[in-house]
N, C-alpha and C positions, 0 to 999 in steps of 0.2 A: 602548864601541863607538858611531861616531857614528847616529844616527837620521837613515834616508834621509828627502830631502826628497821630500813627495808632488805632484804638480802637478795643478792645476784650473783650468778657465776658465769663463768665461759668452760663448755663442755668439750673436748675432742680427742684425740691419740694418735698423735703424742701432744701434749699438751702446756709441757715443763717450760719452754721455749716465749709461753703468749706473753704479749704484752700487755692484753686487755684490762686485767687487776690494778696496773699501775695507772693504766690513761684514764679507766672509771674511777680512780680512789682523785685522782687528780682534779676529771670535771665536779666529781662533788665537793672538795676544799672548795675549789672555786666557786662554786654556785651557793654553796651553802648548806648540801644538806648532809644527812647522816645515814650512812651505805656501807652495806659491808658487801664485799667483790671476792671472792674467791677463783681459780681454775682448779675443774675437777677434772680427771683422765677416769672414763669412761670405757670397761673393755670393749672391742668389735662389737660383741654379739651384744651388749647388753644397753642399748642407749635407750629404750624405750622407759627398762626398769629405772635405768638411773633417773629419768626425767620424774618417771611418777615417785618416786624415793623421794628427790628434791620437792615436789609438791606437796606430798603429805609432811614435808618440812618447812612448809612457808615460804617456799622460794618464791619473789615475786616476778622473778623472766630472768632470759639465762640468753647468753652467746652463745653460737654455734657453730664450732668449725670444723677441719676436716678428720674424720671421714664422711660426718653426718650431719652434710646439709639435706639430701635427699630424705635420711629418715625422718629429718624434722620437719619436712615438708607434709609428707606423709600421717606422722602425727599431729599431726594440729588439725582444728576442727575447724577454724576462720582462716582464710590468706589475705593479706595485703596484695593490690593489684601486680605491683613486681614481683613477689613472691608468685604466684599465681602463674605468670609468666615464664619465669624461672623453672619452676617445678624445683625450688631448693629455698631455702630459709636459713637464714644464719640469726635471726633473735625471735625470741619466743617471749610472747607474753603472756601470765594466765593472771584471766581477770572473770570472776564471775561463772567458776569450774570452766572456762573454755579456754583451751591453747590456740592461741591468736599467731600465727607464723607471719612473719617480713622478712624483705630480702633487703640489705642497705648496703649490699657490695656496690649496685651500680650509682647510687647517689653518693657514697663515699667518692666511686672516683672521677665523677664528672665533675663531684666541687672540688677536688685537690686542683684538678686541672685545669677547670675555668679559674677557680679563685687564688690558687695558691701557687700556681704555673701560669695562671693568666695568657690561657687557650681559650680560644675562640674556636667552637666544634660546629660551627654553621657553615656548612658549604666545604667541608674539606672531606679528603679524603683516608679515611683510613683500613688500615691492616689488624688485624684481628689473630692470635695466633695461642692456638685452643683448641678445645672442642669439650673439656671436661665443665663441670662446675663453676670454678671462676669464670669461665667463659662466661656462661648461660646467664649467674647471675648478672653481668654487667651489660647485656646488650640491647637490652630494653632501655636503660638510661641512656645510651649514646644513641642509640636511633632516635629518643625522642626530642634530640638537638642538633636533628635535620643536617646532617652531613649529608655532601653530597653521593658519595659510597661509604658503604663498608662491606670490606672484601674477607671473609674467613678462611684459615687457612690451618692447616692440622695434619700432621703424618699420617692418620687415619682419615682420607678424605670422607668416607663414609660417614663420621661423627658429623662433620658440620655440614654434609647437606641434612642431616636430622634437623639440626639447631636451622638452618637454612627454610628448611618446609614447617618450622615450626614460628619462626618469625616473619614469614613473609608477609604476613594481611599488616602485622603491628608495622612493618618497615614503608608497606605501600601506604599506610596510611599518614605516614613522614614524609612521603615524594624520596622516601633512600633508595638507591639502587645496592640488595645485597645481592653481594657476589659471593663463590666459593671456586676456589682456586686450589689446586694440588703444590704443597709446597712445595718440590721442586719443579715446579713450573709456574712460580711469581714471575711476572713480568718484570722487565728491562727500564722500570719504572720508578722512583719513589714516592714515597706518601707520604703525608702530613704529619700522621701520627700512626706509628707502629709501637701495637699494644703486649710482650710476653704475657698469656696468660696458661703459659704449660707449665709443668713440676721442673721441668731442666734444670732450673734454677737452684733447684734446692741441691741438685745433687752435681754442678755445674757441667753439664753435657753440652758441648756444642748443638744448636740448630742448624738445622741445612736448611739454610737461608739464603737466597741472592743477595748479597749487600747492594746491589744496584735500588734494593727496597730502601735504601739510609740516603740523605742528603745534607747537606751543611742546613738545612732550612724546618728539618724534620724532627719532631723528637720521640724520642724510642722511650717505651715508659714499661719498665719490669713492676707487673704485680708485687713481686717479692720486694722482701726490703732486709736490712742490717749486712749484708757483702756487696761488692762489686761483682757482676755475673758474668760468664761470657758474651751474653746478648747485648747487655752493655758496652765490656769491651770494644766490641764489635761496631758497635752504632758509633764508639766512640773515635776507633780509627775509620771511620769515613765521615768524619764531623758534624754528627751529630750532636744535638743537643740530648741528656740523658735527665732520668728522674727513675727513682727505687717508686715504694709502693707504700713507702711509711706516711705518706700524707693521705693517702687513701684509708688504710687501718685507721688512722686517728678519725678523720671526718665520717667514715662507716658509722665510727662506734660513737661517735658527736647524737650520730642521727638516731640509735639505736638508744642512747640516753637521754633524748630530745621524747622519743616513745613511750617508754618508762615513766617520766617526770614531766612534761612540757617546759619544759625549760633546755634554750638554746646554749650548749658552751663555747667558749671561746677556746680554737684551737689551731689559730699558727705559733703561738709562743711555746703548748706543749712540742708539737711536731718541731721547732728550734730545740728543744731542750731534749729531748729523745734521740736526736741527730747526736749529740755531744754523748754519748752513752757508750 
């Protein structure tokens, strides 16, 4: 009997840019099954219609990225506990008329960085630097590997005491101490690990940053990934160690097809092989 083909997409705007189609067509070669992956671009206003479009088309769950991790949060009718936390969703599953919302930005990048940067996130300290979305999704995975701070920090100091008053019970109940700090006024310090999680990057704007935050022993890790940033740069003349955010994208989406299929991929030889791109 043939094995129905299941279909999926990654939804957002601008959308031409994802990698998502190739790293999902990839874990299915590898695993074995039969999936078809498409990215659809979604106008602003119209992410709810599109989703229910794609339903009444058989979609069986969809990627979500920006602009509309909030509205996917919102539409779904189940959250996953990080999801939940987050108040953002970046995969959707619909199973049994219900849209089932997860968040897998912060477990993509606590495993790039335990497993594939071979970081140890216990007892250190880190810098945080955000306030939007990427943020929110990833901060519930890092507190729950008991660092011994994490400090938030954001041109809008206002945004991260929200995120601040909104994580404190999940952080207290890690022994974390979060902080929030006004970026120009980071301490004379460095940290362990300083995380970019602003848009800067895309459009390569300098941060106004103390580089006293970078040390030869620290690594500076940009969300974004496929350029050299200037945050990068940066970390990297005060000798830093540096990492992009393409190992994070892959193991997100490891974990987002792990949801889908139960079935775990293998995914440090894509992330070599996406690097060569």
């Amino acid at each position: 009997m043939t094995e129905l083909k299941k279909h999926f997409a990654v939804i957002g705007n601008p959308i031409h840019h994802s990698l998502s189609p190739q790293i999902h067509r990839a874990f299915a070669k590898e695993t074995g099954l039969h999936i078809e992956y498409e990215a659809i671009l979604s106008p602003p206003d119209e992410f709810k219609n599109t989703i229910h479009k794609l339903i009444a088309q058989k979609l069986n769950g969809a990627n979500v990225t920006l602009p509309f991790k909030k509205e996917a949060y919102k539409l779904a009718s189940q959250h996953s506990n990080h999801a939940k936390i987050a108040e953002a969703v970046n995969t959707l599953e619909f199973k049994d008329d219900q849209i089932i919302g997860h968040n897998t930005d912060g477990i993509g990048l606590v495993r790039d960085l335990e497993q594939n940067l071979n970081i140890n996130l216990k007892s250190k300290r880190i810098l945080l630097i955000g306030a939007g979305g990427a943020a929110e999704g990833v901060i519930c995975s890092l507190l729950e590997k008991e660092p011994s701070e994490l400090t938030l920090t954001n041109r809008t100091i206002e945004k991260s005491h929200v995120i601040q008053n909104k994580m404190d019970v999940h952080a207290k109940s890690f022994n974390v101490n979060l902080n929030v700090i006004e970026i120009a006024r980071l301490p004379h310090q460095y940290f362990d690990l300083i995380i970019n999680a602003t848009s800067t990057s895309l459009n390569n704007t300098d941060l106004p940053i103390n580089h006293k935050v970078f040390h030869k022993s620290s690594l500076a890790y940009d969300m974004m990934y496929g350029k050299e940033t200037s945050f990068i740069r940066e970390a990297q003349s005060q000798g830093s160690k540096t990492s992009d955010g393409l190992g994070m994208l892959v193991e997100q989406a490891a974990e987002a097809f792990f949801i889908w299929h139960h079935i775990k991929p293998k995914t440090k030889s894509l992330i070599e092989s996406l690097r060569t791109l």
